[in-house]
C-alpha positions in Angstrom: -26.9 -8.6 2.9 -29.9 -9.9 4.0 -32.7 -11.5 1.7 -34.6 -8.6 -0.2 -37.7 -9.4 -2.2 -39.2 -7.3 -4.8 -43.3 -6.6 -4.4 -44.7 -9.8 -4.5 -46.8 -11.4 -7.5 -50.6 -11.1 -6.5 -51.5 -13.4 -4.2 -53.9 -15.2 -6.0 -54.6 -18.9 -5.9 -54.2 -20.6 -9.5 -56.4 -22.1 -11.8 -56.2 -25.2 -13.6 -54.6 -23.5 -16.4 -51.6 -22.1 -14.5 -51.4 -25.3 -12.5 -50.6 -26.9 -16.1 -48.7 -24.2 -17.1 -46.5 -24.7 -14.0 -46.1 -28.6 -14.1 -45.2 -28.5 -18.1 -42.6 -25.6 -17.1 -41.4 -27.4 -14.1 -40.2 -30.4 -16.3 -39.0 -28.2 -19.2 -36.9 -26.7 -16.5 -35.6 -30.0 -15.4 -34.5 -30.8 -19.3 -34.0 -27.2 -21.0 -33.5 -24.2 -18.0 -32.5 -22.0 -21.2 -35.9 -22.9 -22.9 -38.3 -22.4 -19.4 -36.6 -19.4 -18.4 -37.9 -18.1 -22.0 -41.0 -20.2 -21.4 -41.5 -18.7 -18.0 -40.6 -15.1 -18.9 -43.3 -14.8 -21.3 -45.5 -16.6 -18.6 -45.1 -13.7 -16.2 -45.7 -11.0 -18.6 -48.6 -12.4 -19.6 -50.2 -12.8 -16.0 -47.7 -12.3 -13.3 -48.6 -15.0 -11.2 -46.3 -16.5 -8.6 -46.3 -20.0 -10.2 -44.3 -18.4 -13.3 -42.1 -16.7 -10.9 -41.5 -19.9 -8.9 -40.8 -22.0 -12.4 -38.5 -18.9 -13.6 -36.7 -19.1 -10.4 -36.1 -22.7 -10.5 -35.2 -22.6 -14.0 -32.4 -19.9 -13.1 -31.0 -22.2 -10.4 -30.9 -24.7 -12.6 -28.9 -22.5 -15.3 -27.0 -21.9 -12.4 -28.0 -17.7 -12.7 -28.2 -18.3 -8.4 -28.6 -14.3 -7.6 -31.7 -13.8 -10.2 -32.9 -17.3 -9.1 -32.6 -16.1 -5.2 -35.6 -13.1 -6.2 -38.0 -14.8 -7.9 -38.1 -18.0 -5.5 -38.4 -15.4 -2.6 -41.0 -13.4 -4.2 -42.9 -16.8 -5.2 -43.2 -18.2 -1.6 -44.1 -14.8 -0.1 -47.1 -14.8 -2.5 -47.6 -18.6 -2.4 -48.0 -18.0 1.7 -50.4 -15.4 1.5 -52.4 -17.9 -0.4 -51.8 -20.8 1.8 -50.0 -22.7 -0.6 -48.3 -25.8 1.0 -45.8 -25.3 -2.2 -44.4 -21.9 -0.4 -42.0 -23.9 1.8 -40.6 -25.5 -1.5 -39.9 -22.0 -2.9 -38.4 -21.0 0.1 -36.0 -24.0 0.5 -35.3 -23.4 -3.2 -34.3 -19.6 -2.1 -32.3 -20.7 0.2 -30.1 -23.2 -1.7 -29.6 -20.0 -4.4 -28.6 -18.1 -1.7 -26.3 -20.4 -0.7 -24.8 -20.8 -4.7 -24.3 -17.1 -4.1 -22.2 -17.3 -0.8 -25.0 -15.2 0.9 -25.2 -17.7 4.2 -27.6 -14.9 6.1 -30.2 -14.7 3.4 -29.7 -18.4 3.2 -30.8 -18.7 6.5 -33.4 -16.1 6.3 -35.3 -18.3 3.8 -34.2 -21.8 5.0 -35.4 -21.1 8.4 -38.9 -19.7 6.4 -39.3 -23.0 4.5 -38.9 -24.9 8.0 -41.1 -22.8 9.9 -44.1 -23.8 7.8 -44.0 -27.2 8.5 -45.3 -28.3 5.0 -41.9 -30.5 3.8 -41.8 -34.5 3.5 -38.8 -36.0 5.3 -36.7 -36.1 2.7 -36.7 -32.1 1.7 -36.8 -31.4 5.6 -33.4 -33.0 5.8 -31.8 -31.1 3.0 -33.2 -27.6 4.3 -31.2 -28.8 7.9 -28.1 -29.8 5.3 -28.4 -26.2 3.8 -29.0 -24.9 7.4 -25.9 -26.3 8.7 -23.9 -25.0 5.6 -25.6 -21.5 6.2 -24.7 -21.9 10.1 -21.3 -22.7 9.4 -20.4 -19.7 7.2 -21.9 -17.6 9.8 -19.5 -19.0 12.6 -22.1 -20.6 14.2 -21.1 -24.5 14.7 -23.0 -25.7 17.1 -26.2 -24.3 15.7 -24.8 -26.2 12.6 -24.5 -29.8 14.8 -27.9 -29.4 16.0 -29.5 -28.7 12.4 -27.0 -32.0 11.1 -28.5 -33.7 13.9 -32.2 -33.0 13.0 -30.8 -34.2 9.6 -29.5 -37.5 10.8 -33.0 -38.2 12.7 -34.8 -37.3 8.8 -32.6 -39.3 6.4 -30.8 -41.7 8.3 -29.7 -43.9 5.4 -27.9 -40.8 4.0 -24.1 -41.1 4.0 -23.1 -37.7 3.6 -25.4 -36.3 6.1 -22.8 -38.2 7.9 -19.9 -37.6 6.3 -20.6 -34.1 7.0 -21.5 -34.6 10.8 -17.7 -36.1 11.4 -16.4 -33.5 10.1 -17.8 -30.8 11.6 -17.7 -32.9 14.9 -13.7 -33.0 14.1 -13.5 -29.3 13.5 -14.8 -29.2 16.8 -12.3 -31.1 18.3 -15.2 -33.7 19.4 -13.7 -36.8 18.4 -15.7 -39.9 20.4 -18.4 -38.1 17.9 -16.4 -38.0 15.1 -15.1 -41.1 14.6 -18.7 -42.8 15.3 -20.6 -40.9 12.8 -17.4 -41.4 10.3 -17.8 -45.0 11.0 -21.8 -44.8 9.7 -20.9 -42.8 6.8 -18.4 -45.6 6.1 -20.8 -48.3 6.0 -23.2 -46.4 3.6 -21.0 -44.8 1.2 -18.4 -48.0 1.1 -16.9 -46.8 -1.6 -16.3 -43.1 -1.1 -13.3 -41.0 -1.6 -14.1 -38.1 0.5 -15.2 -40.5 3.4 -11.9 -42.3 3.3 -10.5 -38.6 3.4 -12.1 -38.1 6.3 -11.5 -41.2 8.3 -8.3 -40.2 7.6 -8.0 -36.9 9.0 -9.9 -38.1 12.0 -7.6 -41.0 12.7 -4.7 -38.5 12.2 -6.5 -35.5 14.8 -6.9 -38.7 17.7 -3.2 -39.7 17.1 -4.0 -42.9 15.0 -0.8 -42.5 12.0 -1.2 -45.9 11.0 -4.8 -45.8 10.5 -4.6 -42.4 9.0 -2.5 -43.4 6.3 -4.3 -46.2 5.5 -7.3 -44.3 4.9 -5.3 -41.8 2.8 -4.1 -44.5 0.8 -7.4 -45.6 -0.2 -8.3 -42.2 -1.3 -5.8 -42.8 -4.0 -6.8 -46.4 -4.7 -10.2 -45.5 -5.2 -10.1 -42.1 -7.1 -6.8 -41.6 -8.0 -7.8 -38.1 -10.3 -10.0 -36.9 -7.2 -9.0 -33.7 -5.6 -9.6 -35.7 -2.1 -6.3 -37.9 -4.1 -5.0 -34.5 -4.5 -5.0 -34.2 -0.5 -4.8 -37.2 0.4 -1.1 -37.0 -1.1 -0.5 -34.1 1.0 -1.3 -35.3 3.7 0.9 -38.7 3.2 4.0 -36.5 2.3 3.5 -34.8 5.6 5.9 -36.6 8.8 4.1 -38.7 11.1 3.4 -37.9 14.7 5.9 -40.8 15.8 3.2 -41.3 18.9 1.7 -44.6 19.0 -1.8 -44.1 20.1 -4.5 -46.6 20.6 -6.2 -47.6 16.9 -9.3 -45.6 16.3 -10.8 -49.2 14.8 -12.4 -47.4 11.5 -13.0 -49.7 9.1 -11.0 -49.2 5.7 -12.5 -47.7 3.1 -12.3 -50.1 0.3 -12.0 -49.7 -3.4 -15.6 -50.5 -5.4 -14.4 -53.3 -7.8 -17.4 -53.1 -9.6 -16.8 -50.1 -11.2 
């Protein structure tokens, strides 16, 4: 189903009051969703305004109530447009992430492609909405639409590993390996120490025919989080026969243990 939004809260731009209101329920919903869901119920009886529907929403999320959470975020950035409200982009990314908690990847989209339309984010929230895009695209069967919105996420947070860690595996799934194994190779160097990137390494070595390096990588998985349910596969996979074809070495770096921990 696609996103459905109740009438909206009356677009009217807050006062000082409700700006408080909304920064004191904001941070109670941080520490106690329970507590600003109750906060923020009695906020919107009282004056209905889409500030208390955005903090209710958020406080959902955060009690991990995703459908509920998915209604009031939507109905809080329709209103908070109407008013010109930079924050409506917020609300909408917000809608989409619920949406996506709730394994509804079209109204995902719906409000994810909303919150990037309106060109109000900072970097940093930009590249999560493409993260959440890509997720979205990917349930829809859409996977190159997903490796352009990863793409857009790699130019907005560079430094983030998973962005790549994500990227090489999609770019695997689509059997584009010269891809794969570069972006695994980044996500290597920034997450040094990561199970589910030495998974990966490993299941791209394996798909270009590297066995050795492959269960190298898989072996890591084990060293460095042996209770993981990456361990878990990474087990599988090492009980499974090798290809017996000697191919040339994929040269990812092994994923090493973090001995600091």
């Amino acid at each position: 189903p696609l996103l459905m939004l109740a009438a909206p809260s009356p677009a009217t731009p807050p006062n000082e009051s409700q700006e408080a209101q909304y920064r004191a329920c904001v941070t109670l919903a941080e520490q106690d969703p329970t507590s600003a869901i109750l906060t923020a119920t009695k906020w919107s009886q009282a004056d209905n305004s889409y500030l208390a529907k955005a903090c209710h929403g958020l406080a959902l999320a955060n009690d991990g109530r995703s459908a509920l959470a998915l209604d009031k975020l939507g109905e809080a950035a329709q209103a908070a447009s109407a008013t010109g409200d930079k924050r409506a982009a917020h609300f909408w990314a917000e809608a989409g992430n619920a949406a996506l908690a709730e394994d509804l990847p079209e109204s995902a989209l719906v409000a994810l492609d909303r919150a990037k339309a309106l060109q109000q984010l900072g970097d940093k929230e930009r590249g999560n909405v493409e993260i959440d895009r890509a997720f979205a695209l990917v349930a829809l069967d859409r996977p190159a639409d997903a490796a352009d919105a990863l793409a857009n996420a790699r130019q907005l947070l560079p430094e983030n590993g998973t962005v790549w860690l994500l990227s090489a595996t999609l770019s695997r799934r689509m059997s584009n390996l010269p891809d794969a194994l570069e972006q695994i190779r980044t996500a290597a160097t920034l997450l040094p120490s990561d199970a589910a990137v030495a998974l990966e390494a490993g299941n791209i070595a394996s798909a270009a025919g590297d066995d050795a390096t492959a269960r190298a990588q898989w072996q890591q998985v084990i060293a460095i989080a042996p209770q993981s349910s990456q361990a878990v596969t990474a087990k599988t996979r090492l009980a499974e026969p090798a290809s017996g074809t000697e191919m040339p070495r994929t040269n990812i770096k092994p994923v090493e243990p973090d001995q600091s921990r």
